[in-house]
C-alpha positions in Angstrom: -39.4 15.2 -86.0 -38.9 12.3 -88.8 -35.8 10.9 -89.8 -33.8 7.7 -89.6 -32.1 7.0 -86.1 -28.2 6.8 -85.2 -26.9 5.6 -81.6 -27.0 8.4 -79.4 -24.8 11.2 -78.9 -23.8 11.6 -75.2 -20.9 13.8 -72.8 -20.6 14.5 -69.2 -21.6 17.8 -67.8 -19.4 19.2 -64.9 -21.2 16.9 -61.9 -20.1 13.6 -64.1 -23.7 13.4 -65.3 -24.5 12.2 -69.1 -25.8 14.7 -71.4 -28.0 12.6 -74.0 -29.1 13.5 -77.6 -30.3 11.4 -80.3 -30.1 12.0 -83.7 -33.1 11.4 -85.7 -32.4 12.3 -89.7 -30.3 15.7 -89.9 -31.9 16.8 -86.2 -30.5 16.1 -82.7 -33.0 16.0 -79.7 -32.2 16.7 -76.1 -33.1 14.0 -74.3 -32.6 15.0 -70.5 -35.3 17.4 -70.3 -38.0 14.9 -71.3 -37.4 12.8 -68.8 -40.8 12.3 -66.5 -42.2 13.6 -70.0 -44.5 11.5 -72.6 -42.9 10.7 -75.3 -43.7 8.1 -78.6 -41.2 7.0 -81.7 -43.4 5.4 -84.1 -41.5 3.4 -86.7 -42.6 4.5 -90.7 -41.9 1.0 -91.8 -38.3 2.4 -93.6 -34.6 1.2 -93.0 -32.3 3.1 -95.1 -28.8 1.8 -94.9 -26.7 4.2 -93.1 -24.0 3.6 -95.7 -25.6 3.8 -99.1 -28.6 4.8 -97.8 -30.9 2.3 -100.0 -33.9 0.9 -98.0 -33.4 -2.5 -96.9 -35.7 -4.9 -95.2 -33.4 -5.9 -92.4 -30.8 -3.8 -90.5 -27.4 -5.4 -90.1 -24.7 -4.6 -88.5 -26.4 -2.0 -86.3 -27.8 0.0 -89.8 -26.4 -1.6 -92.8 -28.0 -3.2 -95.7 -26.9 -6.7 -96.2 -24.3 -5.6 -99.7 -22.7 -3.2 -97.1 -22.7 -5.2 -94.3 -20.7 -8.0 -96.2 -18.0 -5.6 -97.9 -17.2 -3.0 -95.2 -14.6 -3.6 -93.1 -16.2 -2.0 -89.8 -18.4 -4.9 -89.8 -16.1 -7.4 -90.4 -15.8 -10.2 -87.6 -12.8 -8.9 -86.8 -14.2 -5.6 -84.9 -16.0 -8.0 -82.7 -12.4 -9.9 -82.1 -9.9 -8.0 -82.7 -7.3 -10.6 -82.1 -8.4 -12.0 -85.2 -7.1 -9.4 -87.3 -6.3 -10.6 -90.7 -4.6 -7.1 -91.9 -1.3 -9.2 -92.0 -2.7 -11.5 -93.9 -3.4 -9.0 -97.2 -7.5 -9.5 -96.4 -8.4 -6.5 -94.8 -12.0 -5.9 -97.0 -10.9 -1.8 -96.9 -7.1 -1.6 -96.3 -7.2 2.2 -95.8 -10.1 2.1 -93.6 -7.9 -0.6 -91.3 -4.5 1.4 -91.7 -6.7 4.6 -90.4 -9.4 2.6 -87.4 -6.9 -0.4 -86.2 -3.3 1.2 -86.8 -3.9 3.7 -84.1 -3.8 3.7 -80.6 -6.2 1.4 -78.2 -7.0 1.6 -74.8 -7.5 -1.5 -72.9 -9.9 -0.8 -69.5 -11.6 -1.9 -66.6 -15.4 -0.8 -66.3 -18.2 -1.0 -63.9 -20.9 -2.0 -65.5 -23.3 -4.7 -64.1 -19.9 -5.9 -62.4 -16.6 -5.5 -63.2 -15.1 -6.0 -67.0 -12.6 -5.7 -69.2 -12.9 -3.6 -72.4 -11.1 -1.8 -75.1 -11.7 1.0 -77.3 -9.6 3.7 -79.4 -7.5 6.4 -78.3 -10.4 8.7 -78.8 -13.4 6.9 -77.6 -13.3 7.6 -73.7 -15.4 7.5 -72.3 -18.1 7.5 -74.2 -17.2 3.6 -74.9 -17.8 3.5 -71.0 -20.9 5.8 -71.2 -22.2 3.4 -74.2 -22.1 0.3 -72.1 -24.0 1.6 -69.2 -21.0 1.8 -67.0 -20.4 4.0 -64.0 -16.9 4.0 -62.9 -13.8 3.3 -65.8 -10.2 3.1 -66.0 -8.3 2.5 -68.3 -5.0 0.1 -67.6 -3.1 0.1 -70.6 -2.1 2.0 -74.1 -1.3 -0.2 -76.8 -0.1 0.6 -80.5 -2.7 -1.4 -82.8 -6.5 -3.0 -82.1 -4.7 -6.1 -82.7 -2.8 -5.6 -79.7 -5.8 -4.7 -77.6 -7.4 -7.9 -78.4 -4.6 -9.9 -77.0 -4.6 -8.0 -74.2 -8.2 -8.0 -73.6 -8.2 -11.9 -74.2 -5.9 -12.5 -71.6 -7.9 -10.6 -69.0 -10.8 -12.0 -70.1 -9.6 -15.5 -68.9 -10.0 -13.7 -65.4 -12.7 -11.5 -65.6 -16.0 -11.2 -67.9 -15.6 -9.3 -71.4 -19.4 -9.0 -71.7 -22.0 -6.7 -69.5 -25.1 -7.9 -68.3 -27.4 -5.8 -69.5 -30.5 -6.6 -67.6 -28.6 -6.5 -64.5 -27.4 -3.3 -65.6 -30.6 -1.6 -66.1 -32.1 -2.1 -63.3 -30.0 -0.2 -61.3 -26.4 0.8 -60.5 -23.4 -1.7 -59.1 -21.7 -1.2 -56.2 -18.9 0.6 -56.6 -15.6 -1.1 -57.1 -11.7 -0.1 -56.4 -10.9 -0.5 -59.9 -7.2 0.7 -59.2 -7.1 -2.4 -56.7 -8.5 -4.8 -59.1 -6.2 -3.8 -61.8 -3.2 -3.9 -59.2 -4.4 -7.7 -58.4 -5.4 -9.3 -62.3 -2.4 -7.1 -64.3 0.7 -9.8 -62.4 -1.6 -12.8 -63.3 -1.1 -11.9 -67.4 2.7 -11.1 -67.0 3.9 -14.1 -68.9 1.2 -13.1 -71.6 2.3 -9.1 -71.5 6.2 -10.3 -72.1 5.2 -12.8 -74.9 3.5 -9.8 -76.7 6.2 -7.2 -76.2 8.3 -10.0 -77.8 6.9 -10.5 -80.8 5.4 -6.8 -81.4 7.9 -4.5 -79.8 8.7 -3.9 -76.5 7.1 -0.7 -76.2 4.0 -1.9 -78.0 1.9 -1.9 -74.7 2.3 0.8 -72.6 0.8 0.5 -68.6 -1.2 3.5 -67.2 -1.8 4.7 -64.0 -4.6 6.6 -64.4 -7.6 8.0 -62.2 -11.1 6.2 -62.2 -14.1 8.0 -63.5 -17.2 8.0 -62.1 -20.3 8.4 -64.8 -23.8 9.1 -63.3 -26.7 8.9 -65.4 -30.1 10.5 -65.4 -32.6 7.7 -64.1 -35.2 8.8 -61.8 -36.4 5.1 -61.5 -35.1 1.9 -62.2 -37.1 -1.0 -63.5 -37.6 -3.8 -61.1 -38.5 -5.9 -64.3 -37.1 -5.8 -67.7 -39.4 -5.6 -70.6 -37.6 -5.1 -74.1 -39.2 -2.8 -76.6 -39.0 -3.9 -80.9 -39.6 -1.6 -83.9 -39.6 -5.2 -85.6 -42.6 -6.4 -83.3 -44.8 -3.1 -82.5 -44.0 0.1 -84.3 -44.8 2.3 -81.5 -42.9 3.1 -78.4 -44.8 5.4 -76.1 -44.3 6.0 -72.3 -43.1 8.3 -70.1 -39.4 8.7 -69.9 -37.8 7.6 -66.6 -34.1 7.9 -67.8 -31.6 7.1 -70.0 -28.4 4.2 -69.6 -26.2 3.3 -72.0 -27.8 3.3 -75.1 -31.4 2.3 -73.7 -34.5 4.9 -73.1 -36.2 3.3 -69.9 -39.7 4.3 -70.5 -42.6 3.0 -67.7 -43.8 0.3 -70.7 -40.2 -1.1 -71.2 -37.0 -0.5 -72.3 -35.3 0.0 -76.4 -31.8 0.2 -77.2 -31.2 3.0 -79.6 -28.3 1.6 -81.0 -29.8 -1.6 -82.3 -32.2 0.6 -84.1 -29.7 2.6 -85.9 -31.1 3.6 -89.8 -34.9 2.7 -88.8 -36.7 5.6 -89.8 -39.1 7.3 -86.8 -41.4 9.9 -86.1 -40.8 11.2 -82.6 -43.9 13.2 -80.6 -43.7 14.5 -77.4 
C-alpha cells in the first residue's frame, strides 16, 4: 500500500473493544489483525496538504500546508479555545464553515484517560473523541447549544480538574477506573455560579445537564510499554516492529511508539 496517511478510523465492536483502520491514500487497512504481526511504514519523503493537496515541506496543523493552515478556519486558534471564539466579532476566516462546525450542538464530558478530565466535542463525535484520546471510561455531563458555550464550560471545570491527558502515562497502561457519575455529582455544584452567569447572558436553556451512563472503551494492547520511546517520520523514515496494540491514535510497536494523527498527509508505504 502507498498513499498519504489520515488519523485513524476507529468504532467499538459489541464487547466495547476498538475496531482500528487507517487510511493510507484511497485504502483503509485493518489494523487489529496485525497485531503480534511485523509491520513497517516507510515515509517517501512527500507531504501533500490534505486540503489542496500541493506538497509542502512541513505539515501543519495535523496535514496542512502553511497557505491553508493560515486561512482555514478549522485551524484557527480558536478550535484549540473555543472560548475565544471571535464569530461575534465578524472574523470568523470561513463564516459558513463556523455557522455549520461551532453553531451546532457540543457535548462537554468527563473522561478516563491517564486520570480524570474534562473534554468537549460535537454532538456527533462520541465517542470516538474519547477513543481518540486513549480514554477508557466517558461521560458526558452536559449539552450545550454552540462550541463557544462548551469552552466556557470546559474552562470552568478546568479550574478543578486537568483539560489535558498525559499521554505517556497513558500509554503505558490503563487507569484505574473512576466513578465518573460521582465525580461529576461532586465538581458540577462547585461551577454553579459560572453555569447561572452563562444561562444569563446566552439563554437559559443554552446548557442543558445530562444524566447519562459511562462507557467503558477497551483497546487491543497485548503489552504495554514500560518505557516510552517516540517514533518520527521527520527523524527516521522507517517504522518497523511488531505490533503490540493500538491506543488512541498511537501504534505501540516493540521499537516505540507513533501517533498517527500527527502524521496526517505524510505519504507512506506500508509492508507487512
Amino acid at each position: 500500500m502507498l498513499g498519504t496517511l489520515r488519523k485513524m478510523r476507529s468504532h467499538l465492536d459489541e464487547n466495547n473493544v476498538v475496531q482500528y483502520q487507517l487510511p493510507v491514500g484511497e485504502e483503509l487497512l485493518d489494523l487489529n489483525p496485525l497485531i503480534g504481526s511485523q509491520l513497517t511504514l516507510t515515509h517517501t519523503g512527500k507531504i501533500l496538504c490534505c486540503n489542496c493537496g500541493k506538497k509542502t515541506k512541513k505539515s501543519y496543523s495535523q496535514g496542512h500546508c502553511y497557505v491553508c493552515m493560515q486561512k482555514l478556519a478549522s485551524c484557527d486558534m480558536c478550535i484549540m479555545k473555543p472560548e475565544t471564539c471571535h464569530f461575534a466579532a465578524g472574523t470568523c476566516r470561513e463564516p459558513s464553515w463556523g455557522e455549520a462546525n461551532c453553531f451546532v450542538p457540543h457535548y462537554v464530558y468527563l473522561s478516563n484517560t491517564s486520570g480524570i478530565k474534562v473534554g468537549i466535542t460535537r454532538h456527533t463525535q462520541l465517542p470516538t473523541r474519547w477513543i481518540d484520546q486513549g480514554a477508557t471510561q466517558g461521560l458526558p455531563i452536559f449539552k450545550v447549544e454552540t462550541r463557544l458555550l462548551s469552552g466556557l464550560v470546559e474552562t470552568a471545570l478546568a479550574e478543578l480538574i486537568a483539560d489535558k491527558t498525559n499521554w505517556r502515562a497513558m500509554l503505558k497502561g490503563n487507569a484505574d477506573d473512576i466513578d465518573l457519575k460521582a465525580q461529576a455529582a461532586s465538581l458540577v455544584p462547585q461551577i454553579a455560579a459560572r453555569l447561572t452567569e452563562i444561562s444569563a447572558e446566552h439563554g437559559e436553556f443554552a446548557v442543558t445537564a445530562l444524566d447519562e451512563e459511562i462507557q467503558t472503551i477497551n483497546y487491543p494492547v497485548t503489552t504495554f510499554p514500560s518505557k516510552i520511546s517516540s517514533h518520527n517520520f521527520d527523524k527516521n523514515p522507517e517504522v518497523s516492529g511488531i505490533l503490540l496494540g493500538i491506543k488512541g491514535q498511537y501504534l505501540i510497536f516493540d521499537t516505540g511508539v507513533i501517533n498517527m494523527r500527527k502524521f496526517g498527509s505524510y505519504e507512506i508505504s506500508v509492508s507487512l
